[in-house]
N, C-alpha and C positions, 0 to 999 in steps of 0.2 A: 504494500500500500504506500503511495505517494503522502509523507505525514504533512507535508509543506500545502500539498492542493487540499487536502484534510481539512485543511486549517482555514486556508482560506474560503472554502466551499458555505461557511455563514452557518453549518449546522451548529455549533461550539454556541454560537446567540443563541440560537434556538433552545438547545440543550439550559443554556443560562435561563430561560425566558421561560424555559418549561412546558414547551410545547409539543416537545418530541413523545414519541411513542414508547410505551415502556421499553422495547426491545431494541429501539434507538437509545434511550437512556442508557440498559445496559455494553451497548454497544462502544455508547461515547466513555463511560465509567472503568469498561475493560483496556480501551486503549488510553485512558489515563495511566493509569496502574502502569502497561508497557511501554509507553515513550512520557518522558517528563517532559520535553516541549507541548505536547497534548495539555498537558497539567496546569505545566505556566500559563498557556494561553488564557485558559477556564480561569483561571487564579485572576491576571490582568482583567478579562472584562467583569469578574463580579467586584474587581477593586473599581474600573469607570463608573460602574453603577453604583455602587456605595457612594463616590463618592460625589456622583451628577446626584441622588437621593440626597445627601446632605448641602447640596450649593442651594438644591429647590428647598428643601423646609427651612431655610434663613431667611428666605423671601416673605414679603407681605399680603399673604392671601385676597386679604379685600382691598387692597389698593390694584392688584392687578384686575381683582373680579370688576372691580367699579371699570377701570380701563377699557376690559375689554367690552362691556354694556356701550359707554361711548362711542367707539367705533363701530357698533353694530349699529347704534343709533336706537337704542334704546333708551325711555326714559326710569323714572323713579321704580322703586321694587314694583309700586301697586300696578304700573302698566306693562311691567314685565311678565310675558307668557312664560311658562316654563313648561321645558320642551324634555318630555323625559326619556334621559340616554339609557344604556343597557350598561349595566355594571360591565367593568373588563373582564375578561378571563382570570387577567393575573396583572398585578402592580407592585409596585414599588417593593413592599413592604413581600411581597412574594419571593422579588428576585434578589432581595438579603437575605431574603431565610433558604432560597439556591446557595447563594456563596460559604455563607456560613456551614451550609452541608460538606460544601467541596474542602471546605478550612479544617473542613472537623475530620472529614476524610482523608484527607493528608497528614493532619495529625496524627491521626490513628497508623497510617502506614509506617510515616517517621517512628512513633512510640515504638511499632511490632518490631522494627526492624532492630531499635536501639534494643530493645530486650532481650532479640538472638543473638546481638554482640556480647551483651554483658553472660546471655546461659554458656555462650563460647568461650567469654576471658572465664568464667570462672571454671568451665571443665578444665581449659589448658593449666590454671592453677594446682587443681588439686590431682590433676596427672603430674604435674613436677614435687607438688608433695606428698604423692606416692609415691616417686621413683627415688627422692630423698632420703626418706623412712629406708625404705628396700636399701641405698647405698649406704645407710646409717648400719643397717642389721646387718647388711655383710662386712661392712667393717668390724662390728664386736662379734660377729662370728670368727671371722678371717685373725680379729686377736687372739680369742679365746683357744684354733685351733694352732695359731704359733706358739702359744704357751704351754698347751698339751704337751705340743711338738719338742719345745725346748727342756723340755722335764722326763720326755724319753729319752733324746738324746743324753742325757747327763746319767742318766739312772743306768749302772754296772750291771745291774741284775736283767737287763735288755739283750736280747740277742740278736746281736746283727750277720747279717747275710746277704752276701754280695751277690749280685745273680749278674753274668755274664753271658754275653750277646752269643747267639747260636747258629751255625753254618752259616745260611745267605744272606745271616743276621747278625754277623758278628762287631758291627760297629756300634750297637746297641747294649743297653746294659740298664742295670735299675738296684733298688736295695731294700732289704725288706728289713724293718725293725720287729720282733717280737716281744711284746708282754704275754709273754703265759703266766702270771697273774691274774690278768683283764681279760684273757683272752682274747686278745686283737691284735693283729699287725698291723705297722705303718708303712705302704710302699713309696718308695720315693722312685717317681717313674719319668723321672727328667730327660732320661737318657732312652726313654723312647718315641718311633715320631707319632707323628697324627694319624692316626688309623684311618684308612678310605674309606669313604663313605659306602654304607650300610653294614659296614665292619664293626666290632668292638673289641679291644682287650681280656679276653677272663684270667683269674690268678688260680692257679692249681696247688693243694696241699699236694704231697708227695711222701708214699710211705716204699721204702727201696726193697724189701726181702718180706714178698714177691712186692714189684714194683705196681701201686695202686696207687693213680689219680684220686684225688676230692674235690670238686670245685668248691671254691669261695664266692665267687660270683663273677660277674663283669664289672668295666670300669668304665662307666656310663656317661661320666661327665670329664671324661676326659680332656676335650677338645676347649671344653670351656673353663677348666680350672686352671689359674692361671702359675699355682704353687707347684701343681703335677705330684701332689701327696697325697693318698687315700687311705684312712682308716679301715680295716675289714675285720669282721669278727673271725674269729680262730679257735677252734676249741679241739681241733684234732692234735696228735700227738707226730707232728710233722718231721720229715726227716731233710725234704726238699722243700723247694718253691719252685715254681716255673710259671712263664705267664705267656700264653700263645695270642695268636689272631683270630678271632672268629666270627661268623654272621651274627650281625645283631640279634641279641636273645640270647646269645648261648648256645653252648654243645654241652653233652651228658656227658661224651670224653674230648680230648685236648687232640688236635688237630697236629700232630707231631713235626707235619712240614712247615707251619707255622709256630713252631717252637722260637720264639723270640729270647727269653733270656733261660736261665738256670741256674738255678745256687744249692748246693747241701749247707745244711745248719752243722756246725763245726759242732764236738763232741765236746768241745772242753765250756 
């Protein structure tokens, strides 16, 4: 639609004057709403008419009424016929209470809209003080499991065991701390890389006479932890560690071509 010939086309008076048809009203109202030059337009002539309505009631009613009798050439009231006109459709007092719709309507648009800015600033807020909280908690997590950490490492009664990288994977390597105590190891997996995607790490207990796997599990968050130390429980009576490659989810036995590291727990 041409908005420029729109405009000029005299309907937007009309619309003002209220003469149009309900389905032209909605028509002119809908493309208020999609082009704001529309809007202005409407806006500008219900401001001419305010404001031609307020130049005419300053005037003096009966000095123009007397005028105009003289020029018709009429005399005194008593020989003045009166001649009776047909109320207008719509006046003055009509086409303010037009504009004032159109004023109110725009109000309303302006309010709706400032409303879904301010329901937007405040989700964007409370997504950042979510994600604050969350960098808050994994900071006193991430303390709490350094200090764990630093209390195994010091503690003699800990068994460490170095597991070393295996055939086509021998530039790899990792280290497993044991509290059998707690019954849990701590593996430090620095020295392996990022598993391929749909791949995951599992750590295997290992009993050597006859040689029998246990799985401890997989090591799930791998890719995203960024210390590359895992906590696992442990409550078998381990003689080995090994920790191979496997399809997400896990294997019931250890995939032995992907045997990535190895370590026996020393006897002393």
């Amino acid at each position: 639609m041409d908005i420029k010939a729109y405009i000029e086309s005299g309907i937007l008076e009309l619309y003002v004057a209220g003469t149009l048809s309900e389905k032209e009203n909605e028509e002119v109202y809908e493309l208020m709403q999609k082009h704001p030059e529309v809007l202005q337009e409407v806006l500008e002539i219900e401001a001419a008419i305010v404001k031609l309505t307020a130049s005419t009631s300053q005037r003096d009613s009966d000095h123009i009424l007397q005028r105009i009798k003289q020029t018709l050439g009429f005399g005194s009231d008593k020989d003045t016929k009166v001649i009776p006109i047909a109320k207008p459709k719509y006046n003055w007092i009509t086409y303010t209470g037009w504009a004032a719709s159109i004023v109110l309507a725009a109000g309303l648009l302006w309010t709706v809209n400032q409303n879904k800015q301010l329901q937007s600033d405040i989700q964007i807020a409370e997504t950042q003080q979510s994600l604050l909280e969350t960098q808050i908690a994994n900071s006193k997590n991430s303390l709490e499991d350094a200090n764990v950490l630093i209390s195994v490492l010091r503690d003699d009664n800990i068994k460490k065991v170095p597991l070393a990288g295996q055939g086509n994977f021998a530039n790899t390597f990792a280290k497993v701390y044991w509290d059998k105590d707690s019954e849990r190891i701590f593996i430090d997996a620095l020295g392996l890389p990022d598993p391929p995607e749909g791949k995951v790490y599992q750590v295997w207990s290992l009993t050597l006479t006859p040689l029998t796997p246990t799985s401890l599990g997989t090591i799930d968050r791998f890719t995203t932890d960024a210390n590359k130390i895992f906590e696992i429980k442990n409550a078998n009576e381990s003689e080995a560690f090994g920790i191979t490659l496997e399809p997400a989810g896990g294997s019931e036995s250890p995939t032995m071509d992907q045997l990535y590291t190895l370590g026996v727990v020393s006897a002393s």
